[in-house]
N, C-alpha and C positions, 0 to 999 in steps of 0.2 A: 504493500500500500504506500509504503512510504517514498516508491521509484515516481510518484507524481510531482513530488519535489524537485527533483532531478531539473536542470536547466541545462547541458549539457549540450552543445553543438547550436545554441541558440543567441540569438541576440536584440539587445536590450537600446533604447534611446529616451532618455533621461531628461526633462527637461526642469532647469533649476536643480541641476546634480550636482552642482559644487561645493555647496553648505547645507548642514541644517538637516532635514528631514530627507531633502534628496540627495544626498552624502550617504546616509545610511542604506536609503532604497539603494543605492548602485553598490555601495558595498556587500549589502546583503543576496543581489541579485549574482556578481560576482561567485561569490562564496556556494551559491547554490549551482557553478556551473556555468553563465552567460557571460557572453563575450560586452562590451557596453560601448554607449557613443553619447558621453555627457555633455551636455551644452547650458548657455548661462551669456550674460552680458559679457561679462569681465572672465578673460583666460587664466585671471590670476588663481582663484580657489579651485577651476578647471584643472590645471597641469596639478596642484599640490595635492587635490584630492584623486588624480591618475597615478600617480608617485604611489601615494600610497594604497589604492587598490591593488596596484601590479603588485607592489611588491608581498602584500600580504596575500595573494589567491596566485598569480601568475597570469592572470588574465588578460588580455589586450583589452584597452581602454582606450579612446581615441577621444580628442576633447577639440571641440566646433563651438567657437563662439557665436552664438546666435540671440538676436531680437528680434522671442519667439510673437513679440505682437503687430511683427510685420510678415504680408502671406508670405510673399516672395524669399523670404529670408528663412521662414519656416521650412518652404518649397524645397530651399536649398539646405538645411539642414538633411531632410528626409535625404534627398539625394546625395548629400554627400556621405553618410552612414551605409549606404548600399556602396558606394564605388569604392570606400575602405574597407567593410565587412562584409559585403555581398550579399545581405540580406535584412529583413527585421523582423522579428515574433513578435517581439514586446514592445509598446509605448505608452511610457508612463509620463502624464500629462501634470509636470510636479509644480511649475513655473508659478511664482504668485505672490503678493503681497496688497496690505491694504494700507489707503490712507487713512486719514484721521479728522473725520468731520462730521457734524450736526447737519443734515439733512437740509436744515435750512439755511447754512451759511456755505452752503459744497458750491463750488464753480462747477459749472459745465462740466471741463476739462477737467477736473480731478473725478467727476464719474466717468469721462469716459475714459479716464487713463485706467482705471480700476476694472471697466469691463473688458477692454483689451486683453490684457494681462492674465484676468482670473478668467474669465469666459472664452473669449475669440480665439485666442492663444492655441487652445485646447482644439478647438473645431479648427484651425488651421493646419498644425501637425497631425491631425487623424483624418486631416481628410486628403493629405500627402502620404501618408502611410500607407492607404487605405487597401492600395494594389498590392502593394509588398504582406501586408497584414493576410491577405486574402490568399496570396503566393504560397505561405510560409506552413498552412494547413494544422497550424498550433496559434493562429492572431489572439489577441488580448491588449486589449489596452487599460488603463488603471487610472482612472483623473484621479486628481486629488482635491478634493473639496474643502470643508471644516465647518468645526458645531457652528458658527454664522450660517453656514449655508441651512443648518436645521433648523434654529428656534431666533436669530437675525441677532444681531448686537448691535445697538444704541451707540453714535457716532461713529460703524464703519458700513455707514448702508449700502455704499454701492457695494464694497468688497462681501455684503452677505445678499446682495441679489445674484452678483454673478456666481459666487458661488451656490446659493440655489440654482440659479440654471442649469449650472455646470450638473447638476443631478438631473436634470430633465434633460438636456444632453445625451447624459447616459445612458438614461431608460428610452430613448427614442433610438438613438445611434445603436443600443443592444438589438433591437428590434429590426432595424432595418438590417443590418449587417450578420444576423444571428445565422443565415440563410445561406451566406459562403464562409461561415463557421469562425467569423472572427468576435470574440467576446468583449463586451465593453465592460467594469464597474464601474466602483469609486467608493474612496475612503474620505472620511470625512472624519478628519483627527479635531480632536478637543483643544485644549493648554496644553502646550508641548514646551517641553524644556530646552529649548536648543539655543547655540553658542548665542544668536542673534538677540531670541529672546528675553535671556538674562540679562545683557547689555542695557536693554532696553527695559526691563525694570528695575534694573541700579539706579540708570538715569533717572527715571518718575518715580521712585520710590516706591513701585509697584509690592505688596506682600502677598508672592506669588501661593507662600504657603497658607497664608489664613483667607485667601483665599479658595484654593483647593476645597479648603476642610466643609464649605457650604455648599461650594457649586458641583464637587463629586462625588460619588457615592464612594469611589475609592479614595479619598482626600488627600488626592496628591495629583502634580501636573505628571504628564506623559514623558517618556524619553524617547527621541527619536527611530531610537530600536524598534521601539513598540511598534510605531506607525508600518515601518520597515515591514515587520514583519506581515503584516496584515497586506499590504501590497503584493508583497512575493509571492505569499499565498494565492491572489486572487490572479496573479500575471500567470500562476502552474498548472499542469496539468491535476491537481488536487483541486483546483476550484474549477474541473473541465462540466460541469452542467451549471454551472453560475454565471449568469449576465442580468445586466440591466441593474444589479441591484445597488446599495449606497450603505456601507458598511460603518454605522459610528465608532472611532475608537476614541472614545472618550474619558472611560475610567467610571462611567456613570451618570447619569447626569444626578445631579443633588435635589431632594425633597425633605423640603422643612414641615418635620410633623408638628400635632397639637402637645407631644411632650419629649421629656430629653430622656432617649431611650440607650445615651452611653453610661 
């Protein structure tokens, strides 16, 4: 049972693999066997996070800098992953970040930077892969969503419309593509603890943990691993009758009852 793990002769394109959450995905997809082709704005955290994939699995890693919220440049990502690895199974749609605004003070331009990025992004790389996904007779693609995309957060509205999308996406894109056998999910990670995000609550004083202890059942934020792991899963031949679906890894979501039951 366990040979559906296996990754082995396959390959993987990673977008937003350099830090963070999609570091882990490429390293875990690695480790289970795939060859990868990570891409990101900036080559810098690309070549230092190939460094060390190679050296920890042996795996070929190829790093293409791409801005994946441009088509053409998506276009060329996809093609250029086929003419160094000759193929793709996998793509995982990891690319994303939000800004930070009150709905009523957002410009224009910052939702539509946020839908690009989270939404478009996504539908542009899958729908360049789409041939090769279909080619490959093991397709699978993996978006990566987040708890915004399920229950919305208060001052990142665009960042949790398109990531809802991004789940309607999937269940459509599962649907139509189920047919030449290529799989679509999506994870949708909670608070995750990665290098960026601590950063970023040192700075605002964020208290990631007394937060945790209300907002999750499990009261504690995620570690990238986690997320990781639930990707590889749903990219493998272990998740081979799973599509369309939208998988929370969240840790729980948190319910305040009428007493204190610790």
């Amino acid at each position: 049972m366990l040979d559906g793990f296996d990754l082995a002769g396959r390959v993987a394109v990673v977008t937003g693999g350099g830090t963070g959450i999609g570091r882990a995905i490429a390293s875990l997809l690695a480790r289970r066997g795939a060859d990868l082709v990570i891409a990101a704005r900036r080559i810098e955290g690309l070549e230092e996070t190939a460094v060390q994939i190679r050296g920890e699995t042996g795996r070929q890693v190829e790093c293409l800098p791409t801005d994946v919220t441009d088509a053409q440049a998506a276009q060329a990502l996809i093609q250029g992953a086929v003419e160094r690895l000759g193929r793709i199974d996998i793509l995982v749609n990891n690319a994303g970040k939000s800004s930070f605004s009150a709905i009523s003070k957002m410009a224009p331009e910052t939702w539509d930077k946020d839908i690009r990025l989270n939404l478009n992004a996504a539908f542009y790389c899958s729908l360049a892969a789409f041939p090769y996904l279909e080619a490959s007779g093991n397709g699978a693609v993996v978006n990566i969503s987040s708890q915004a995309g399920l229950t919305g957060t208060p001052g990142c509205g665009a960042y949790s419309a398109a990531k809802a999308g991004l789940q309607m996406f999937t269940r459509v894109t599962a649907t139509e593509w189920g047919s030449a056998g290529v799989r679509v999910n999506c994870v949708a990670p909670g608070m995750v603890a990665t290098e960026l995000a601590q950063k970023g609550w040192a700075k605002t004083g964020f208290d990631a943990a007394r937060a945790a202890t209300t907002a999750f059942a499990l009261r504690r934020a995620g570690r990238p691993e986690e997320i990781a792991q639930a990707v590889v899963f749903l990219a493998s031949d272990a998740a081979s009758y799973i599509t369309g679906e939208t998988l929370a890894v969240n840790g729980g979501t948190g319910q305040k009852g009428l007493i204190d039951t610790d």
